[in-house]
Each structure stands twice: as structure tokens, then as C-alpha cells.
C-alpha positions in Angstrom: 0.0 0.0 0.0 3.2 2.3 1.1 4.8 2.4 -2.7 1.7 2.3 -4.7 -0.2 5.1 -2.8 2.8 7.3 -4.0 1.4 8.5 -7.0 -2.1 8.8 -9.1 -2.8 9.4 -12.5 -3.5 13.3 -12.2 -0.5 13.7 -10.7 1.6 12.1 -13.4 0.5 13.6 -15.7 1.2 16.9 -14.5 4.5 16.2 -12.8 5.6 13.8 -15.5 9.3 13.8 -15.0 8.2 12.5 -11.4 7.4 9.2 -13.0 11.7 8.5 -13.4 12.7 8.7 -9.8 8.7 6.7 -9.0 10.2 3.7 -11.3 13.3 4.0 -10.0 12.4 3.6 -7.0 10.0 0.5 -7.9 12.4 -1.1 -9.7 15.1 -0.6 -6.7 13.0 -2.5 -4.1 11.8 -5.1 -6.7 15.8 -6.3 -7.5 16.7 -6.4 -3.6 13.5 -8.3 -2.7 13.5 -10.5 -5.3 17.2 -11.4 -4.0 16.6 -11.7 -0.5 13.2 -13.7 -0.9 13.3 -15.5 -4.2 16.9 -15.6 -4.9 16.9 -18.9 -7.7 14.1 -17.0 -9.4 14.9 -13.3 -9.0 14.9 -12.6 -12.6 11.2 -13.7 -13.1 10.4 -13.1 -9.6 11.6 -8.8 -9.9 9.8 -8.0 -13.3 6.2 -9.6 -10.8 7.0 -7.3 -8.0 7.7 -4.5 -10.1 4.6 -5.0 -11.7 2.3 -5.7 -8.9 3.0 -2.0 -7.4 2.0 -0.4 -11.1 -1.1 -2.3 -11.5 -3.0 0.3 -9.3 -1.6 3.2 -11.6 -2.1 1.5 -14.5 -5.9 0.8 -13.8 -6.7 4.6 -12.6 -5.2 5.7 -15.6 -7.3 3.2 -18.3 -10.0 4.1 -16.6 -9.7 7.8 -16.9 -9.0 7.7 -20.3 -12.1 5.8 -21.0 -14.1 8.6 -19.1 -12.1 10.8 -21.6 -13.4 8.9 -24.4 -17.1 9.2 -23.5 -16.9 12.9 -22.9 -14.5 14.2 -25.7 -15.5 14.0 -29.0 -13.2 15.8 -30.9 -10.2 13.1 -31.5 -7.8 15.6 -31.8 -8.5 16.7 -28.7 -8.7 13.2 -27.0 -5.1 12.4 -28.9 -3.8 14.9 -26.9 -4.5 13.7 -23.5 -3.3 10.5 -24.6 0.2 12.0 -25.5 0.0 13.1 -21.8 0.0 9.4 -20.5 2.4 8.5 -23.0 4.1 11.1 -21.7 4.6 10.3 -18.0 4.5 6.2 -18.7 7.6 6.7 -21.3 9.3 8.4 -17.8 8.3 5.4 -15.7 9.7 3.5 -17.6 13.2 5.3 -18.4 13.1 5.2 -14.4 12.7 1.3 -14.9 15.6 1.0 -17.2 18.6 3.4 -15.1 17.8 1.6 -11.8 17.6 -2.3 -13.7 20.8 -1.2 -16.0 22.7 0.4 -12.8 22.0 -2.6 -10.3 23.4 -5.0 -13.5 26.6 -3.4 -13.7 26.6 -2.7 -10.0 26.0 -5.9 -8.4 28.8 -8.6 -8.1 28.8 -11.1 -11.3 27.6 -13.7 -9.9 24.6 -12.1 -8.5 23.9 -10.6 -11.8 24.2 -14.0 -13.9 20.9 -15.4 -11.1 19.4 -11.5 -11.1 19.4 -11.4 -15.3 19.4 -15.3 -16.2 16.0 -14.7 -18.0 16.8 -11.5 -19.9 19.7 -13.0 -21.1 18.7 -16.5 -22.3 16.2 -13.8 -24.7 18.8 -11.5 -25.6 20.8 -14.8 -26.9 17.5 -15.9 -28.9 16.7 -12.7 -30.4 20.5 -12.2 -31.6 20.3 -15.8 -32.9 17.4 -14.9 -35.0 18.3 -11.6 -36.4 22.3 -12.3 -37.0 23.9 -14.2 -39.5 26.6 -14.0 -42.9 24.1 -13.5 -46.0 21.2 -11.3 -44.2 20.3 -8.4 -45.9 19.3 -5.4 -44.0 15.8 -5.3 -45.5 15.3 -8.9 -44.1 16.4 -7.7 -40.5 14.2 -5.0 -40.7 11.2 -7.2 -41.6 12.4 -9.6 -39.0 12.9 -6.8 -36.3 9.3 -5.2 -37.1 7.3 -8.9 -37.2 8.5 -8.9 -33.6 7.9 -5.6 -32.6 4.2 -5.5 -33.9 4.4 -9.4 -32.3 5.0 -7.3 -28.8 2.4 -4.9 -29.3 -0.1 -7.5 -30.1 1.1 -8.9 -26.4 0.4 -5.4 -24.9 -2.7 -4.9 -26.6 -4.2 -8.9 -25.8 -2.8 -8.3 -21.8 -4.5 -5.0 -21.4 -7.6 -6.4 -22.7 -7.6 -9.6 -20.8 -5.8 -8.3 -18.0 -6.4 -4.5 -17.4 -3.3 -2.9 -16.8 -1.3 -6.7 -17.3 0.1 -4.4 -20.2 2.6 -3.2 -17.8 3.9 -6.6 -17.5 5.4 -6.6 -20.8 6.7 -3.6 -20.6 8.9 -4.1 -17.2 9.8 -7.6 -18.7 11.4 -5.5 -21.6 12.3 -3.0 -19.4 14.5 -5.9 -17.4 15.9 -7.1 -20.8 16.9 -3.9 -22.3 19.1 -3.3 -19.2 20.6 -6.6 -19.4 21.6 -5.4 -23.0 22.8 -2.1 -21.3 24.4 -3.0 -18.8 25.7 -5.6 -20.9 27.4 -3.0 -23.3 28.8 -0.9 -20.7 30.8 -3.8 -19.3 32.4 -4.4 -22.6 33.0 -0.7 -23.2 34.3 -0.3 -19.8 36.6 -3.7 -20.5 37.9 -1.9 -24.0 38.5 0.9 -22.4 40.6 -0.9 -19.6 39.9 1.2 -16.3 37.3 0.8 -14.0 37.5 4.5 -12.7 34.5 6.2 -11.6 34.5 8.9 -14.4 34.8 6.3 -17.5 31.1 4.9 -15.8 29.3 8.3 -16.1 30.9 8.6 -19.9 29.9 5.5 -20.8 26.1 4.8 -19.0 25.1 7.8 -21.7 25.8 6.1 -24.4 24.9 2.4 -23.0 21.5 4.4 -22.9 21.0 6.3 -26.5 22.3 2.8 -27.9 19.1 1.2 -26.8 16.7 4.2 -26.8 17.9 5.9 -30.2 14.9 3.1 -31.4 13.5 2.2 -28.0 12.0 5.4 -27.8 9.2 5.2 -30.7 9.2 1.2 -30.0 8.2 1.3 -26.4 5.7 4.4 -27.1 3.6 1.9 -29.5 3.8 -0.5 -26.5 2.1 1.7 -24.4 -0.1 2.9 -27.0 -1.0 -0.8 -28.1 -1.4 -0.9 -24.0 -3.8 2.2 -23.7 -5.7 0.9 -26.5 -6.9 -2.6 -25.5 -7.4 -1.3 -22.3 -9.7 1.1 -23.1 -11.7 -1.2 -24.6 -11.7 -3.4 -22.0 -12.7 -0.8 -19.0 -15.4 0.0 -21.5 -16.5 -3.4 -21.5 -16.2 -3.7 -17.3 -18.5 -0.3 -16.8 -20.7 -2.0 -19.7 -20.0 1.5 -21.9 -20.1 -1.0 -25.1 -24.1 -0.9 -24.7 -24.0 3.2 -25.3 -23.9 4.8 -28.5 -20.8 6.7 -27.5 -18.8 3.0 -27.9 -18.2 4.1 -31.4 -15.9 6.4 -30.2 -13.9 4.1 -28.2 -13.7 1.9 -30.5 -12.5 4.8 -33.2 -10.2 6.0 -30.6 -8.7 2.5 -30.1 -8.1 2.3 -33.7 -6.4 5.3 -34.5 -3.9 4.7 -31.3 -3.3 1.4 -32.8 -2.6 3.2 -36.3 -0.5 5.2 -34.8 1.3 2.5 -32.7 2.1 0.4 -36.3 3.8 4.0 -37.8 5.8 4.1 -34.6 6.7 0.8 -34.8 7.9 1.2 -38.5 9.7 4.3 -37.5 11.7 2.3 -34.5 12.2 -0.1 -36.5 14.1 1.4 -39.4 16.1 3.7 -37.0 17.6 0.3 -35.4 18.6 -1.1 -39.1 20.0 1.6 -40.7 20.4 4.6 -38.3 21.8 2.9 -34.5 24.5 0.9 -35.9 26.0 4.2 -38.1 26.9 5.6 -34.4 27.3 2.1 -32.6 
């Protein structure tokens, strides 16, 4: 009740940089507990607990955007409070991703190979899919995008089923784009030859834009696909679906969906042919 009762909806979303040091801090006590309680299982066990303190959040906010649906009517209008969610979720989880990347590097090596066991058996499956002599870029990017809009299908199916369980995909990437991170940083940091302080705060920057230059748009059609399915599926809880204003939901779900699939495509293409120029 403690970490949850932190923040509400109408407080994110006009204090959205709060959202950082709120995941941060959610993320912080989800890696130490998961270690002391549920140390063979931490890396499953950290992305639950991290979850289970959003889920309150996440299900204020679907439901206020629903109310927004009913009431607005001009889209653009609605769009706009959308971006505001977007908005303060994108900070939650940039919070999410510094405190996951900064315990990976921090931590002693062979609590991070328990902590990050999950993250990185995927990180090793997704690089065995996508890498290989003869692969043309168009193919990766077709390959990177099927998954991508493969993800989003997840969010939007979880948020719809579940609520807010939309949030549970996103932490779960959240957990394996910092084992990439932090990841990156070690090797940098191993290059480099020098564990000084200083050559950390150089390199955690970049460790960063290497994953974000393209995570950026990608996770904001997450959260879109997220917001979209569960709109639809607070509509269907408060029975909205039998008023003649469920159009609009409906065309409101559509067009964030729309809108998700371009940033998708836009992600997408800036990890092909735009990340790897500068990494």
C-alpha cells in the first residue's frame, strides 16, 4: 500500500518527469527483494513485484481515459490527452531501465548472472534470430518489425484480458533492455581498460542512447497498443459498449493502434540503418 499510494494518474500527468525517480524507485525495491526472498528465481520473480505496485496506476489511468473517451469527442482533442499518459509512462519506464541497467553493472557477477538469467537466455535468442553471414538489412528489418508488432499485439491482448497486465510486458522488456545495457557498458568499460568512476558516467550515456535511439518510438507503441486494449476493456467492465458513445472508443482505439504500427515502422528502421552508423 506504502509504494503504490505514491502517486495517481492526475499527478503524473502533471508532474511527468516525477514518474523517473517513482520507477526508479520501484524497480530498486523489486531487485533487492526479489534477492533476498526469491533468490533462484529473481529474474522472473523482480519484473512480478515490479509489476504488482503499477497495476493500481495503470488501472486509474485506463479508466480515466475511458471517461475521456465518453466525454470528448473531438479526437484531436482526446489524442492529446493521450500524449500526456504516454508522456509520464515513457518516464516510468526510463526510471525502470537506469535503476535495472545500474543494479546489473553494479552488483557482483555472480549475482547478476541469477538476477538477469531470463533476460539474457532472450537476448541470446533474439540475436540468434536476427544475426547471420548473407542477411540483408531489408530482411532484418522485416524480421525486427514482425517482432515488434508481435510485442504490441502482447500489450494490446494483456491490457484487454488483464487491465493494466500491459505493464507486464513492458517491465519484462524494461529488465531485458538493461541486461543489454548493462551488458554494453561492461564491454565498453573492458575496452577501455579502467574501472574509474568517471569512465562509468561517460559510458552509461551512451549504453543508454544505444538502446533508446529506437526504443523510444518502439516502447511508445507499447504503451499505445497498451492504452488501446485497455480502453476497450474498462469499457467493456462499466458495460459503456451498450452506449452509443462506444463508437468512439472503439474509433479511438483504432487510431492509437494506427498510430502505434507507424511508430513501430519508425523504430524499426532507425535500429537497421540509423543505430548501428553511431554504434
Amino acid at each position: 500500500m506504502v509504494l503504490e499510494s505514491l502517486i495517481n494518474p492526475f499527478k503524473a500527468e502533471n508532474k511527468p518527469a516525477r514518474m523517473f525517480f517513482i520507477g526508479f524507485l520501484y524497480a530498486t525495491v523489486a531487485v533487492f527483494l526479489s534477492i533476498w526472498i526469491f533468490k533462484s528465481y529473481s529474474s522472473l520473480v523482480m519484473v512480478f513485484l515490479t509489476v504488482i505496485v503499477c497495476v493500481p496506476l495503470m488501472y486509474n489511468t485506463l479508466k480515466s481515459e475511458e471517461k475521456k473517451d465518453m466525454v470528448i469527442k473531438q479526437e484531436r482533442k482526446l489524442l492529446s490527452e493521450h500524449k500526456k499518459v504516454l508522456f509520464f509512462l515513457m518516464f516510468l519506464f526510463l526510471g525502470f531501465l537506469v535503476a535495472f541497467s545500474i543494479w546489473y553493472i553494479v552488483l557482483p557477477a555472480d549475482l547478476v548472472e541469477v538476477l538477469f538469467s531470463s533476460q539474457r537466455e532472450t537476448i541470446d535468442a533474439i540475436n540468434s534470430r536476427i544475426t547471420g553471414g548473407g542477411i540483408s538489412s531489408i530482411s532484418v528489418f522485416i524480421q525486427i518489425l514482425l517482432n515488434n508488432t508481435k510485442v504490441m499485439m502482447f500489450c494490446i491482448f494483456f491490457a484487454f484480458f488483464y487491465g493494466a497486465g500491459a505493464i507486464f510486458i513492458l517491465t519484462w522488456n524494461a529488465t531485458v533492455i538493461s541486461a543489454a545495457v548493462g551488458t554494453f557498458i561492461k564491454n565498453k568499460i573492458a575496452e577501455i581498460g579502467s574501472t574509474a568512476v568517471h569512465h562509468y558516467f561517460h559510458v552509461f550515456p551512451l549504453g543508454i542512447m544505444r538502446y533508446m535511439i529506437h526504443g523510444v518510438p518502439e516502447i511508445g507503441a507499447y504503451f499505445i497498443g497498451g492504452m488501446a486494449g485497455g480502453i476497450i476493456s474498462v469499457a467493456m467492465v462499466n458495460h459503456d459498449l451498450e452506449s452509443d458513445k462506444f463508437r468512439n472508443i472503439i474509433f479511438d482505439a483504432l487510431n492509437l493502434f494506427f498510430i502505434g504500427m507507424l511508430l513501430l515502422i519508425i523504430g524499426s528502421l532507425i535500429e537497421v540503418y540509423i543505430t548501428p552508423v553511431f554504434f
